[in-house]
C-alpha positions as CSV (number, residue, x, y, z in Angstrom):
1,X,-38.0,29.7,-9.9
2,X,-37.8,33.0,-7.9
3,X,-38.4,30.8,-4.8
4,X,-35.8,28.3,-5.5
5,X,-32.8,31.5,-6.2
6,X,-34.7,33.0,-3.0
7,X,-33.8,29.5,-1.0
8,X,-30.3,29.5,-2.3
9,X,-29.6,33.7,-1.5
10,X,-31.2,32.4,1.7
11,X,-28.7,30.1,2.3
12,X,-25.4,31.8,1.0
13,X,-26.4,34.7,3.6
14,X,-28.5,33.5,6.6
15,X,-27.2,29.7,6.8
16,X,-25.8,28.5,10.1
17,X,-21.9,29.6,10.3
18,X,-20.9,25.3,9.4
19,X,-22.4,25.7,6.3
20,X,-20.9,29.1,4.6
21,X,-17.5,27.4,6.1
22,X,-17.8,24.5,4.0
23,X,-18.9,26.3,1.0
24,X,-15.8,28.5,1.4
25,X,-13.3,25.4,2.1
26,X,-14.8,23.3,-0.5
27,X,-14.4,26.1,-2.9
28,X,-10.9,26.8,-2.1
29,X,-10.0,23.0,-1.4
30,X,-10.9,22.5,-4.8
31,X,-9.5,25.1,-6.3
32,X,-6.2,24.2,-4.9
33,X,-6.5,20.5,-5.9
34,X,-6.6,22.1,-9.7
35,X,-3.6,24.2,-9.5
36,X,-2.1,20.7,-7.6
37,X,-0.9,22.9,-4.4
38,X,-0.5,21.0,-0.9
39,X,-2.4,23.2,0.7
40,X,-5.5,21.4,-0.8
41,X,-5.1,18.9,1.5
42,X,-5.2,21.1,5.0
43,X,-8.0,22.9,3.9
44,X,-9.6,19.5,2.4
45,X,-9.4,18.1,6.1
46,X,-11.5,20.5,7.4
47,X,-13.7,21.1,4.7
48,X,-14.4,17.3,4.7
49,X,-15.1,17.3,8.9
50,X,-17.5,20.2,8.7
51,X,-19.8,18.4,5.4
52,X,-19.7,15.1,7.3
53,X,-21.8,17.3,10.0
54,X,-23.9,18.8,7.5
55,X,-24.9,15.2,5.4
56,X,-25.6,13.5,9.2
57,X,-27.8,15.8,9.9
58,X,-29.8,16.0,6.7
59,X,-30.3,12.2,7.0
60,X,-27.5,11.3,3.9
61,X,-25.5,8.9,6.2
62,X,-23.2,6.9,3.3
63,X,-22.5,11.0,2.4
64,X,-21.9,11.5,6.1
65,X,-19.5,8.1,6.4
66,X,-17.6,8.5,3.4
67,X,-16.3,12.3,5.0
68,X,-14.6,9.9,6.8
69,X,-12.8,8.1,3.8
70,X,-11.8,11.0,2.6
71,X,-9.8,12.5,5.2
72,X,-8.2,9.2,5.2
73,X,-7.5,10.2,1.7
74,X,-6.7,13.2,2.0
75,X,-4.0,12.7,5.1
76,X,-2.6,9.7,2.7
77,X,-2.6,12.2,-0.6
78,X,-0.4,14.8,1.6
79,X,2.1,11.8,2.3
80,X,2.3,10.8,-1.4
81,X,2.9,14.4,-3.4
82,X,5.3,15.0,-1.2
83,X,7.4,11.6,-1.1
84,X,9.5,11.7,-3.8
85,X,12.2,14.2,-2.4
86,X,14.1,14.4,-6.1
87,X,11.2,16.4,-7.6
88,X,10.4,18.6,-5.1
89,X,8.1,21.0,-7.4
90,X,5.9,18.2,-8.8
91,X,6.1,15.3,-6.1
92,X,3.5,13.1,-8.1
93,X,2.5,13.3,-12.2
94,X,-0.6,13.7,-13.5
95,X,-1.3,10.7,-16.2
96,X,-3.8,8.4,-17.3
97,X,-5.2,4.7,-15.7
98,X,-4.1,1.8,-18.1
99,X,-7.7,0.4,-19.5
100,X,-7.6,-2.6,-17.5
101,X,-7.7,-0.6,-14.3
102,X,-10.2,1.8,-15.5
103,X,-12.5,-1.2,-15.9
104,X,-11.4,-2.1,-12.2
105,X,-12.2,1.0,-11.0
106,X,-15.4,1.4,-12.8
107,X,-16.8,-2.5,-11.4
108,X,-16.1,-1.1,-7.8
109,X,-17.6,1.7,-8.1
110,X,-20.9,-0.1,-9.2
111,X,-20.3,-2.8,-6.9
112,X,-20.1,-0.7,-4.0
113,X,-22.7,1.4,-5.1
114,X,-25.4,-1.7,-5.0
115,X,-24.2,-3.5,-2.0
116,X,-24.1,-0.3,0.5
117,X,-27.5,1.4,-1.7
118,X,-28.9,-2.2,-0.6
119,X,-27.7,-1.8,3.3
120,X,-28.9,1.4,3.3
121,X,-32.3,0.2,2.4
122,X,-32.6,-2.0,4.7
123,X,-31.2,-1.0,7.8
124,X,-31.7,3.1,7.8
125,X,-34.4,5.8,7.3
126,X,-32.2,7.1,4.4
127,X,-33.6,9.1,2.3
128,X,-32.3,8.0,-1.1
129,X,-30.6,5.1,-0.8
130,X,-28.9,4.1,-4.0
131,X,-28.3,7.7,-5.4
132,X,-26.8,8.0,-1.9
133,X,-24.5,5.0,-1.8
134,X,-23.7,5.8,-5.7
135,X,-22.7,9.7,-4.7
136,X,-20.5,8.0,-1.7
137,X,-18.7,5.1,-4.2
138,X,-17.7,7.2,-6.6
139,X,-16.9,9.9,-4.4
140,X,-14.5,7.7,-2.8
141,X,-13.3,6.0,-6.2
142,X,-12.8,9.9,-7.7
143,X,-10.7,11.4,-4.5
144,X,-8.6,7.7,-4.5
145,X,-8.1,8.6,-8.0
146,X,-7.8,12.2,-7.1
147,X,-4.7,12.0,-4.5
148,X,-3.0,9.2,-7.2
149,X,-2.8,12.0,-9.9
150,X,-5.2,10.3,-12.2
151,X,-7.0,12.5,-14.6
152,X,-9.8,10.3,-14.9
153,X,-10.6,11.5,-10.9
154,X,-12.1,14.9,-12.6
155,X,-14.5,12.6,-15.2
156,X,-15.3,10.7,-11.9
157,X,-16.5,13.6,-10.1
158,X,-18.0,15.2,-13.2
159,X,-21.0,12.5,-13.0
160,X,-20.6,12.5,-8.8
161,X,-21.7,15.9,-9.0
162,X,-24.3,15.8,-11.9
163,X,-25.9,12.9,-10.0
164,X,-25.4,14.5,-6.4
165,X,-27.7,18.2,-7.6
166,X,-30.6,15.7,-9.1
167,X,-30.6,14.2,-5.6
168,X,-30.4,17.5,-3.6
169,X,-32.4,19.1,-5.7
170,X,-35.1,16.7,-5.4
171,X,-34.7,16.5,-1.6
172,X,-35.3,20.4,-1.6
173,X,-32.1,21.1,-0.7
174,X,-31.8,23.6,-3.0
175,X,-28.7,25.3,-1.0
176,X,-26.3,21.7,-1.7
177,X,-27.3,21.2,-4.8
178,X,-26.1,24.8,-6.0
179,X,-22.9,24.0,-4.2
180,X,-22.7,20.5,-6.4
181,X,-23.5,22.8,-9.4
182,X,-20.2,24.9,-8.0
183,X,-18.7,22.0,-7.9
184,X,-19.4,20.4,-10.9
185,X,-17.8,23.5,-12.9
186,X,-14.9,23.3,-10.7
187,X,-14.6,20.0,-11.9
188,X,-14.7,21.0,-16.0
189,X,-11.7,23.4,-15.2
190,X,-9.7,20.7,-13.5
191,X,-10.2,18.5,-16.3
192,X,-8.6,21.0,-18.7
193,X,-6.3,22.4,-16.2
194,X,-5.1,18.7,-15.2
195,X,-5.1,17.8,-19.2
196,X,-2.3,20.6,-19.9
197,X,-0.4,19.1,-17.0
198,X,-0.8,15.8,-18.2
199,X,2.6,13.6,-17.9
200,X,4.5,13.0,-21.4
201,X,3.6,9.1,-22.7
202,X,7.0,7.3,-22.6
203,X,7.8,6.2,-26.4
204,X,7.3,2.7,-26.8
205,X,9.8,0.0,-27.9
206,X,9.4,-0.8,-31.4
């Protein structure tokens, strides 16, 4: 245990300058993304170009790809909480999915996860190839869900990150995996912070 807290003080203080910038922005990124400020998505762009570095070279290519989903995302979520020009302090509502497209959602994610898990497999040296495609699916599914204002986007990336320190930490990449572990209580706090802000249900027609 006093090895693996050495790896991980080893990283926060004598890792390359890439990686304590990405710890940083994906800290604040996230941070911002709960308290629903724009400036998530600047500092999101960059904090996704600098991990999509890191994943390529530690051999976690769907990771490394799906950095590239996300700025898409990201430069798209900018566009759409700031859109509506009549509510200029809350562009977009938090809410719920309806049940029929949280099933649709959820059968994506899975889908996605086997077909590129089984690509993977077959046609790169990747290290973990189904924990790696599932990471990248429902990385992709959370932030889609993220820039929409769905709450269920911070459940999404509860598991995400659960799943994503397992794999790092079995990779011995003991330095990601404590940022997951960041992330994944970054994730609990949006979940409550997101709940309070949580759009009033319309009252339904008797």
């Amino acid at each position: 245990m006093d090895a693996i807290w050495e790896n991980i003080w080893r990283g926060l203080t004598e890792a390359k300058p890439l990686d304590q910038a990405n710890l940083a922005l994906g800290i604040v990124g996230v941070g911002l993304m709960i308290r629903r400020s724009l400036w998530a998505f600047p500092v999101g762009l960059v904090a996704v170009s600098a991990q999509g570095v890191l994943f390529w070279e530690a051999r976690f290519y769907a990771d490394a790809v799906l950095q590239g989903f996300f700025f898409a995302c990201l430069a798209y979520g900018w566009w759409h909480w700031r859109r509506d020009p009549a509510n200029e302090s809350e562009p977009a509502r938090v809410s719920w999915l309806p049940p029929r497209a949280r099933a649709g959602w959820l059968a994506t994610g899975l889908a996605l996860s086997l077909g590129w898990g089984a690509w993977l497999q077959t046609h790169t040296d990747a290290a973990m190839p189904y924990r790696d495609a599932f990471i990248a699916a429902f990385s992709l599914v959370g932030q889609v869900l993220q820039v929409r204002k769905h709450l269920e986007n911070w459940i999404v990336w509860l598991v995400v990150n659960a799943v994503a320190i397992a794999a790092y930490w079995k990779a011995d990449l003991a330095y990601t995996a404590f940022l997951y572990a960041v992330y994944l209580l970054l994730a609990a706090l949006g979940l409550r912070a997101w709940r309070r802000a949580l759009a009033p249900t319309p009252p339904t027609t008797p």
